[in-house]
Legacy VTK file of the C-alpha trace (Angstrom):
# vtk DataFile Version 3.0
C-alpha trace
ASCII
DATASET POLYDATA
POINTS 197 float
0.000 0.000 0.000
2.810 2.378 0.601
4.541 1.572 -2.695
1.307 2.214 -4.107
0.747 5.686 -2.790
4.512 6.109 -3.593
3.834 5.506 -7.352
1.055 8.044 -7.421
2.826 10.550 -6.395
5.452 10.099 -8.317
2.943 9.921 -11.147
2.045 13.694 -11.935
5.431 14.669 -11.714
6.154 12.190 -14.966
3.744 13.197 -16.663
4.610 16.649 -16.409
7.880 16.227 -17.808
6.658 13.656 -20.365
4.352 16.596 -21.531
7.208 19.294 -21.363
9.652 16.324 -23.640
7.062 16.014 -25.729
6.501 20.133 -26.109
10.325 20.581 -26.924
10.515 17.758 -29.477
7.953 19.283 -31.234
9.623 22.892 -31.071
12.653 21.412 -31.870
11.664 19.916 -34.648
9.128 22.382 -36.546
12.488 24.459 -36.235
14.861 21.474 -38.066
11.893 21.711 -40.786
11.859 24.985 -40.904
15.367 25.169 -41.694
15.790 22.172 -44.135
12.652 23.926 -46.211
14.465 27.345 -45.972
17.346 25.706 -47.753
16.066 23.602 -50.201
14.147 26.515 -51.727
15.746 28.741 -54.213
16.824 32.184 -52.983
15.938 35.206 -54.839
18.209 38.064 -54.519
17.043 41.321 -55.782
19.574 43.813 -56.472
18.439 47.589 -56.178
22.064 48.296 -58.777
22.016 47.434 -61.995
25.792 47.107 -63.158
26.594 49.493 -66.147
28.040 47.496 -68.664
30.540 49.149 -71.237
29.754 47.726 -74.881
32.837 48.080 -76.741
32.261 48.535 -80.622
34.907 47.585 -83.440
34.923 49.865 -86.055
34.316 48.910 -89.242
37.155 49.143 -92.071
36.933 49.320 -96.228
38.539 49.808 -98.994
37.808 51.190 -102.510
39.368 52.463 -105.446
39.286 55.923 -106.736
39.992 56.545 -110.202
40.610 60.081 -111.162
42.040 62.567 -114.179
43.207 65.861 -114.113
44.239 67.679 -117.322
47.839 68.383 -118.484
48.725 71.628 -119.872
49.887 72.351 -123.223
53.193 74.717 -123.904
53.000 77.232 -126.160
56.134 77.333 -128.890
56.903 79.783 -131.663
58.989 79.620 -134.638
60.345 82.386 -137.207
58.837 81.949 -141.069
61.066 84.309 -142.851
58.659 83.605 -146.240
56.007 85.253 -143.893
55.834 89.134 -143.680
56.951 90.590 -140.781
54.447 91.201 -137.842
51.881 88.548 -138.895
51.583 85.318 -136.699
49.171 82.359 -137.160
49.284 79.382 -135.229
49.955 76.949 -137.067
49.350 73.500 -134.473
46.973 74.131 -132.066
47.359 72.849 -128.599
45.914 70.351 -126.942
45.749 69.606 -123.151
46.658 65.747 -121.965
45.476 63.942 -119.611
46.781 62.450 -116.616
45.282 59.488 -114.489
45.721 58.870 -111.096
44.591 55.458 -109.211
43.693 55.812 -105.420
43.387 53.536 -102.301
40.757 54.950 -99.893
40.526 53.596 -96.751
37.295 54.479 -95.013
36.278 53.797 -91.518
32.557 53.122 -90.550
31.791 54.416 -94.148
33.394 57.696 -93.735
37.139 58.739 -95.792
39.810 58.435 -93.049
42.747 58.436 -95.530
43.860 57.405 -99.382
47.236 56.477 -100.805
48.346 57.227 -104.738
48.167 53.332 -106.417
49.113 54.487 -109.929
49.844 57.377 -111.768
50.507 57.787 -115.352
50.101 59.973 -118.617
47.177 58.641 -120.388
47.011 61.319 -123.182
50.148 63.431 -124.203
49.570 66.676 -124.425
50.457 68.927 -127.536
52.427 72.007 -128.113
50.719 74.718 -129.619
53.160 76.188 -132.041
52.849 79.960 -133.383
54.290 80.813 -136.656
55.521 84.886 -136.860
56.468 85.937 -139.982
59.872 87.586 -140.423
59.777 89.177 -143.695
60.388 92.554 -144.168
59.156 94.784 -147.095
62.097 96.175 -148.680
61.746 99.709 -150.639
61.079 98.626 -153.560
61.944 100.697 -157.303
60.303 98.932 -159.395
57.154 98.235 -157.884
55.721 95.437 -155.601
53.651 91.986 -155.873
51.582 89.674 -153.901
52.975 86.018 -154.381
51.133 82.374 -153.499
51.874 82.375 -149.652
50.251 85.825 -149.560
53.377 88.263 -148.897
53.933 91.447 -150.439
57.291 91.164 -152.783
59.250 93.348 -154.448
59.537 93.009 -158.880
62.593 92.201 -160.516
64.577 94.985 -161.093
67.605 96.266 -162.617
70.496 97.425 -160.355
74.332 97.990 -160.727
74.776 96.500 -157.531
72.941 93.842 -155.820
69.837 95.368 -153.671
69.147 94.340 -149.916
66.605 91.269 -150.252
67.262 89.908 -153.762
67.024 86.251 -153.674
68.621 85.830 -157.410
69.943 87.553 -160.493
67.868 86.698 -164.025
69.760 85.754 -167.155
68.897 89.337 -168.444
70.983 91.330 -165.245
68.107 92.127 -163.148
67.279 91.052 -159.822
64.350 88.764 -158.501
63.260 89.220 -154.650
61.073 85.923 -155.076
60.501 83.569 -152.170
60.005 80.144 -153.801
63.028 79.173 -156.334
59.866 77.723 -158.353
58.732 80.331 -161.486
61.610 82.732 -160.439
62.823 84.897 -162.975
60.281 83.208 -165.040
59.664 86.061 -167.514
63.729 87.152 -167.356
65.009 84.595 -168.889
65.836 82.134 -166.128
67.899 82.373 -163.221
71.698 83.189 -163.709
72.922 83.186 -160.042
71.050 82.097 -157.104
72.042 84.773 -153.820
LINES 1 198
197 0 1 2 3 4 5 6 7 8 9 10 11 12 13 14 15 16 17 18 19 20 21 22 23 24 25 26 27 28 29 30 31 32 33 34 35 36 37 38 39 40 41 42 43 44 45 46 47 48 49 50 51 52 53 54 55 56 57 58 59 60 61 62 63 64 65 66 67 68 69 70 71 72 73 74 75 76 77 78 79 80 81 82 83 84 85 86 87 88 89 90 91 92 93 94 95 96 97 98 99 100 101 102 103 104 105 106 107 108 109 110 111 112 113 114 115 116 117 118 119 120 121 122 123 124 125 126 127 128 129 130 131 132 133 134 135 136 137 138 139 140 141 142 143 144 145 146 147 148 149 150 151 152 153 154 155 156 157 158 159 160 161 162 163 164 165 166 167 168 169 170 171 172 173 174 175 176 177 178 179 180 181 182 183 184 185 186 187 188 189 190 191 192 193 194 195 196
């Protein structure tokens, strides 16, 4: 009987700390599961900053070819036509201007001209003197009279001298003197030409 009353009082006092066990178990282990569900989930991490990211673009390079002329000038020559009368000119070849040619390598970046380089250069048309004829004949003083011959000049007639007059080209067979400018048909109507000058 006294073990009996022994047990029940112990009784209450077990069960109390069977309850209070129990009570932490069940803390304890709502906060394992807790835990072990925290980590198995994915974490989202929002970040208030986004980074600035630098893009770095490569510029684009090209090439073409540039073909281009430019015109060469002509020179101007003259030269003396004594058959011509003095003071009159004419020119005679006209000049042309040549051409030159010049082959390029542009370089252009992005589309735009950053620099070129001469490939070729060359003379693709000569260009040609111009040449101007000036007439150095000079109308003597004439005694006998004066006439126009086939290259358009005035001319002095044959005539008949003791000595031989400034500008005669040739004496005739019959003593006078011819101022002709072409040996053909001179002294024609003298008898021929004795002596050329």
């Amino acid at each position: 009987m006294a073990q009996r009353k022994k047990w029940q009082e112990k009784q209450p006092k077990e069960r109390v700390f069977t309850v209070v066990t129990r009570a932490i178990l069940v803390v304890v282990g709502l906060a394992l599961f807790g835990t072990i569900v925290s980590a198995t989930q994915p974490h989202s991490t929002s970040t208030s900053n986004t980074a600035t990211q630098t893009v770095k673009t490569v510029p684009v390079i090209t090439h073409k070819t540039d073909v281009q002329t430019s015109a060469i000038p002509y020179s101007s020559t003259t030269q003396n036509d004594s058959t011509k009368t003095s003071g009159t000119s004419t020119v005679t070849i006209a000049g042309v201007n040549g051409v030159e040619t010049k082959t390029y390598d542009v370089t252009l970046t992005n589309g735009v001209e950053t620099s070129r380089s001469v490939v070729s250069e060359e003379t693709t048309t000569a260009p040609v003197a111009q040449v101007t004829t000036v007439g150095t004949h000079a109308v003597p003083s004439c005694t006998n009279g004066t006439y126009v011959n086939s290259a358009g000049n005035t001319v002095c007639s044959p005539e008949t001298s003791s000595t031989t007059p400034a500008g005669a080209t040739a004496q005739c067979s019959d003593g006078t003197y011819s101022f002709s400018q072409s040996r053909s048909g001179t002294c024609s109507h003298h008898g021929g030409v004795a002596t050329w000058l």
